[in-house]
C-alpha positions as CSV (number, residue, x, y, z in Angstrom):
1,X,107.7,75.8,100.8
2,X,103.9,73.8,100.4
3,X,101.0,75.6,101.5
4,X,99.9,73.8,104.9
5,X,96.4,72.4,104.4
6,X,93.6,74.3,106.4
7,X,91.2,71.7,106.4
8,X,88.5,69.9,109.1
9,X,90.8,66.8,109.2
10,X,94.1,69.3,110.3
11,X,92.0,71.1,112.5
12,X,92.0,71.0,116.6
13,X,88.5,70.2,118.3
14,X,88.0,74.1,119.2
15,X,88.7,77.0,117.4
16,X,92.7,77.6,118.6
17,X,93.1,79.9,121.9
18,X,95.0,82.5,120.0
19,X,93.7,84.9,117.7
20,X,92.5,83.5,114.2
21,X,90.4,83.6,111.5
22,X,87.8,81.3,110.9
23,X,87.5,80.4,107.2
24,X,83.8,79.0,105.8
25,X,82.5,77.9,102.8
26,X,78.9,77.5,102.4
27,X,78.6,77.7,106.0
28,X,80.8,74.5,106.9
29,X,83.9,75.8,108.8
30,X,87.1,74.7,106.4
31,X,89.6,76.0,108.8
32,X,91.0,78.8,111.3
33,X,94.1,81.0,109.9
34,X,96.6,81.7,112.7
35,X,99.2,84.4,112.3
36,X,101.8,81.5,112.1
37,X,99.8,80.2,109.5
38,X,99.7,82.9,107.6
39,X,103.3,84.0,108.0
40,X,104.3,80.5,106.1
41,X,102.3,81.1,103.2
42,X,103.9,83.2,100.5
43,X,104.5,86.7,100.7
44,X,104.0,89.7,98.5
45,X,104.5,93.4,99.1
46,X,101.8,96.0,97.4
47,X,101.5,99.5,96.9
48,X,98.8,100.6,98.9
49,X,96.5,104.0,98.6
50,X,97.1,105.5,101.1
51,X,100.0,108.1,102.6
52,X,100.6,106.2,106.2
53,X,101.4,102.9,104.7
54,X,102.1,102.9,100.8
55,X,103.3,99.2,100.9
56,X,101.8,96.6,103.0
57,X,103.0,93.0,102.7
58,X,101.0,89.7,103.3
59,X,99.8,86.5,101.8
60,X,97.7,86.5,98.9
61,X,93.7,85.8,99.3
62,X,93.9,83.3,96.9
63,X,96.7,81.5,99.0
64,X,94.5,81.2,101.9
65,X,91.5,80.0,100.3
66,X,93.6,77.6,98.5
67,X,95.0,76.5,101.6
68,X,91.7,76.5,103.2
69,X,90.6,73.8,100.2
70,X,88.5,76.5,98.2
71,X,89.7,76.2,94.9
72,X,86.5,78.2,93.1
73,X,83.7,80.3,94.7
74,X,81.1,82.9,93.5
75,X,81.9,85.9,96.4
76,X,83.1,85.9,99.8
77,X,82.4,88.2,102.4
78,X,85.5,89.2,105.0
79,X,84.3,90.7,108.4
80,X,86.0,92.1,110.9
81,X,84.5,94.1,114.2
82,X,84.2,97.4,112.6
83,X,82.7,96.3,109.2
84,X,82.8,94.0,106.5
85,X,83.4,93.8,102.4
86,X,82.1,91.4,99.8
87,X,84.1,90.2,96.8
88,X,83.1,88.5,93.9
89,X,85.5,85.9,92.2
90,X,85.7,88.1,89.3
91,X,87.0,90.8,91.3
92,X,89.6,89.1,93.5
93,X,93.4,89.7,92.2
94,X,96.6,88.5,93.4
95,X,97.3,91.6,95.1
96,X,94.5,91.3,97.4
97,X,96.4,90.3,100.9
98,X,95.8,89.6,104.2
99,X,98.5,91.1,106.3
100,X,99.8,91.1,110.1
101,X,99.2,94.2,111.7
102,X,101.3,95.6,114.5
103,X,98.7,94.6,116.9
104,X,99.4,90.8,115.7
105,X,95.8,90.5,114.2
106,X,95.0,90.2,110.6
107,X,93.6,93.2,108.3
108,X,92.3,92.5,104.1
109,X,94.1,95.3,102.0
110,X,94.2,95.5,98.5
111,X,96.5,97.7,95.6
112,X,93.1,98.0,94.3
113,X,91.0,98.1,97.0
114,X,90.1,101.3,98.2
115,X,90.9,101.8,101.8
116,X,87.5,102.4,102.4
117,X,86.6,98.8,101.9
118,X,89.8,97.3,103.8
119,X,88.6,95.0,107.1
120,X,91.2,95.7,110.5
121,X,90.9,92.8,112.8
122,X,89.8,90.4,110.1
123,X,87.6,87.7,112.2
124,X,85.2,85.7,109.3
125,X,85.9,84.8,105.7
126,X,82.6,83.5,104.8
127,X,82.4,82.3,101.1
128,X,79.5,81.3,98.7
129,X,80.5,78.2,96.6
């Protein structure tokens, strides 16, 4: 299946009436990920640290900035309500996800990421070109 294109020409006028994240780069907005969206990109299933959910499954970081247009960036920052957590470019693996939680919002998880740095309800994924 292609990876739809997240981009300012794919986008509606107004950020979508459902819940969704909106996905900047340098400050310019470069799209909004809807669960839909996300749910069409590729999956992968992770072990996860912690006892109430040892796998989580979701679409790769890297597959949503791609689809987003970012193809290289020095750190991003992904913000939710209840906190936040910045990660370099060095950092980022393919087991870093955004998954659908049973509330139908979006939470950042990571094999390696310690749960301690995981973002429920992710609203922003600001990144620095």
């Amino acid at each position: 299946t292609p990876t739809p294109k997240l981009g300012p020409s794919s986008l509606p006028s107004e950020r979508p009436a459902d819940y969704a994240i909106e996905i900047r780069a340098d400050g310019a907005v470069r799209g909004y990920l809807t669960v839909a969206a996300l749910d069409v990109l590729p999956q992968v299933t992770i072990d996860t640290p912690t006892a109430g959910m040892p796998q989580q499954t979701g679409g790769t970081v890297r597959a949503v900035l791609d689809a987003a247009g970012v193809r290289a960036f020095t750190s991003m920052v992904i913000s939710g309500p209840n906190g936040a957590t910045t990660v370099g470019a060095a950092d980022l693996t393919d087991t870093d996800i955004l998954g659908v939680s049973k509330r139908q919002t979006i939470r950042f998880s990571g094999e390696h990421v310690d749960k301690d740095s995981w973002v429920q309800d992710v609203t922003t994924i600001e990144v620095t070109l």
